[in-house]
C-alpha positions in Angstrom: -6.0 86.0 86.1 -10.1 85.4 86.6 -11.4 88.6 87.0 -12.9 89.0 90.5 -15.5 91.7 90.7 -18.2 91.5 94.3 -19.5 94.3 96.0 -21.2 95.4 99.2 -23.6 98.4 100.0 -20.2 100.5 99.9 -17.7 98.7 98.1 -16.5 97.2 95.1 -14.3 94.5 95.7 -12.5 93.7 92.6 -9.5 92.8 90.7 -6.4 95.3 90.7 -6.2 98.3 87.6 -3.0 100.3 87.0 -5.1 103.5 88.5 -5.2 101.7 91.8 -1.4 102.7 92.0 -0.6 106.3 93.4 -3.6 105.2 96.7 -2.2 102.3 96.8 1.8 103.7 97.5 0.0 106.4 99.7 -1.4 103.9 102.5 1.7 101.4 102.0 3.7 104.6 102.8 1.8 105.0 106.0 3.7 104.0 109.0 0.9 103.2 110.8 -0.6 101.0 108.1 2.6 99.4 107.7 3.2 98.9 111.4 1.6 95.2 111.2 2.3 94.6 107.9 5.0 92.2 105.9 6.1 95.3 104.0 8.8 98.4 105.0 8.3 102.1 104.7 9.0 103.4 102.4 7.5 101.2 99.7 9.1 102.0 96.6 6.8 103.0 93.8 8.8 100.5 91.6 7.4 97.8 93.9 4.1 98.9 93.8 4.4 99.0 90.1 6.0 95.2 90.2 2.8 94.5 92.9 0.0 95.2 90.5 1.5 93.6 87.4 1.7 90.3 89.3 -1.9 90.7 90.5 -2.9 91.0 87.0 -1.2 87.5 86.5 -2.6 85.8 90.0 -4.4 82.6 89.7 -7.2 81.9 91.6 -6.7 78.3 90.9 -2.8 78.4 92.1 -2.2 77.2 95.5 0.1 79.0 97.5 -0.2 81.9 95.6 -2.0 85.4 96.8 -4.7 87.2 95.4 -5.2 90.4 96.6 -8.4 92.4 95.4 -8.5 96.5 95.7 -11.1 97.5 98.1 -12.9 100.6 95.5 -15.3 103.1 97.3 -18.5 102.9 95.2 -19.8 106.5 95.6 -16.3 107.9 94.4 -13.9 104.7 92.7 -11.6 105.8 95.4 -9.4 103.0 96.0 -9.2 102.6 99.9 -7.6 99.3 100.7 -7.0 95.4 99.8 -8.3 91.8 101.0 -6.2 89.2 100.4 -6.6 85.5 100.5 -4.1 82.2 99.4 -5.1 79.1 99.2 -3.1 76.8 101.5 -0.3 74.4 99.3 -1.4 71.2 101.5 -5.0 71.6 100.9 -6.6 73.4 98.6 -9.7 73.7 100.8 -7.9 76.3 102.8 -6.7 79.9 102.6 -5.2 82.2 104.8 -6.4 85.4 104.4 -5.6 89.4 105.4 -6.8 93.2 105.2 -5.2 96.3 104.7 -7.2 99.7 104.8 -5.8 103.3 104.2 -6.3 105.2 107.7 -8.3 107.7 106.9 -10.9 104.6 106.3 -10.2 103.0 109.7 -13.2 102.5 112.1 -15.8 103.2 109.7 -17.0 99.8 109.3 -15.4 99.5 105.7 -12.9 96.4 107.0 -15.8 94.7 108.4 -18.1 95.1 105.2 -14.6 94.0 102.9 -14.0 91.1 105.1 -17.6 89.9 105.0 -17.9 90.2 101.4 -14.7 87.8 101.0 -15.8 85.4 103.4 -18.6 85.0 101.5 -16.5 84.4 98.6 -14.6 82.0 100.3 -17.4 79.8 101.6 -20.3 80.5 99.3 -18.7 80.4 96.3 -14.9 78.8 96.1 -16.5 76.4 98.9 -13.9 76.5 101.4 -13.9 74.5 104.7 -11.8 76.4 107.0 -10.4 80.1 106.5 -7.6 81.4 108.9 -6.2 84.7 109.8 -3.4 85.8 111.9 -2.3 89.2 113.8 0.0 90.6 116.4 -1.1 90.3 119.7 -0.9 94.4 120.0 -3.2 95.1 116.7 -6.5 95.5 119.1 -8.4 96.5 115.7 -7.7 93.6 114.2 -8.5 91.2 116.4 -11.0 92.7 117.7 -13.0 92.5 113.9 -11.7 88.8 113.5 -13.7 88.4 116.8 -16.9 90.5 115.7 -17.5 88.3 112.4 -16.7 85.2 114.4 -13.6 83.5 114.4 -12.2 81.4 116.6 -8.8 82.1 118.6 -7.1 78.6 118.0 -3.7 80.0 119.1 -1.3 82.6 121.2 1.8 82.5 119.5 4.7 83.9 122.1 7.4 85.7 120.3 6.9 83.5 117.6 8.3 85.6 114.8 11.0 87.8 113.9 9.3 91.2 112.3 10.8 94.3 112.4 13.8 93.9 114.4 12.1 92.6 117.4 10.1 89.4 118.3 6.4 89.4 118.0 4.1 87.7 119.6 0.3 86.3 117.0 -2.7 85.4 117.5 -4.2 82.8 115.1 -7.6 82.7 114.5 -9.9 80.2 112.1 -13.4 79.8 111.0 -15.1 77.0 109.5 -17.7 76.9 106.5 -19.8 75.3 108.9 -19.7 78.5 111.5 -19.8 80.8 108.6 -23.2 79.7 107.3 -24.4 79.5 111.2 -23.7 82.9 111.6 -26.5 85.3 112.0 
């Protein structure tokens, strides 16, 4: 894998390390964390294990393959969360991307800050045109940050998905480079 390594004012976004494991089974073991999420509680330690051996081995240049970067408090190397972005399979000059924070973290400004910092990425450096991100309809928090660093609801997806044992209703949301660099 290319070694990512960015940070913020308060974070260091950067490439997964085998320490990142015991915070990282902690807020994957959250059922509130988990609530939106792909993956079950519990998340076996054997999977977290498998998860940051594969992130070692991520491309950046793969399409259609995540890479997810632990979000690292700066005043204590606390691990606190993950961005995640894939480049799209049909073009390459797209990536879907996604957030995960531990709670105690929430509604500090921290996902906002991560987010920012890998937009910038995205568009500043890897030179994307259009990045998207998707959420369920009742994740208030999360749509409500897609909104605050301006994306664009391009769809309301009724019970569009299967997640959980019921059907979920997304939002999709998308930002071009163009808006990025507009933004103030």
């Amino acid at each position: 894998m290319n070694v990512l390594h960015f940070e913020t004012s308060r974070l260091a976004l950067r490439s997964f390390q085998d320490s990142d494991l015991e915070p990282f089974l902690a807020y994957r073991n959250d059922p509130e964390v988990a609530k939106y999420q792909s993956w079950d509680v519990p998340y076996p330690r054997e999977s977290g294990l498998q998860f940051i051996e594969l992130m070692k081995t991520a491309s950046l240049q793969r399409q259609g393959e995540w890479v997810q970067l632990s979000l690292e408090l700066k005043s204590t190397h606390q691990m606190i969360g993950d961005v995640a972005f894939c480049a799209m399979v049909y073009d390459g000059q797209q990536a879907l991307m996604g957030y995960s924070l531990a709670r105690s973290y929430w509604r500090k400004g921290y996902a906002f800050e991560a987010v920012t910092a890998l937009l910038n990425y995205l568009f500043e450096e890897r030179g994307l045109h259009r990045v998207i991100a998707e959420c369920d309809v009742e994740n208030m928090a999360s749509w409500k940050l897609l909104e605050k660093l301006g994306f664009r609801r391009e769809a309301y997806l009724v019970e569009n998905t299967y997640f959980k044992g019921k059907y979920g209703s997304e939002y999709h949301y998308a930002m071009l480079a163009r808006e990025w660099h507009k933004a103030p």
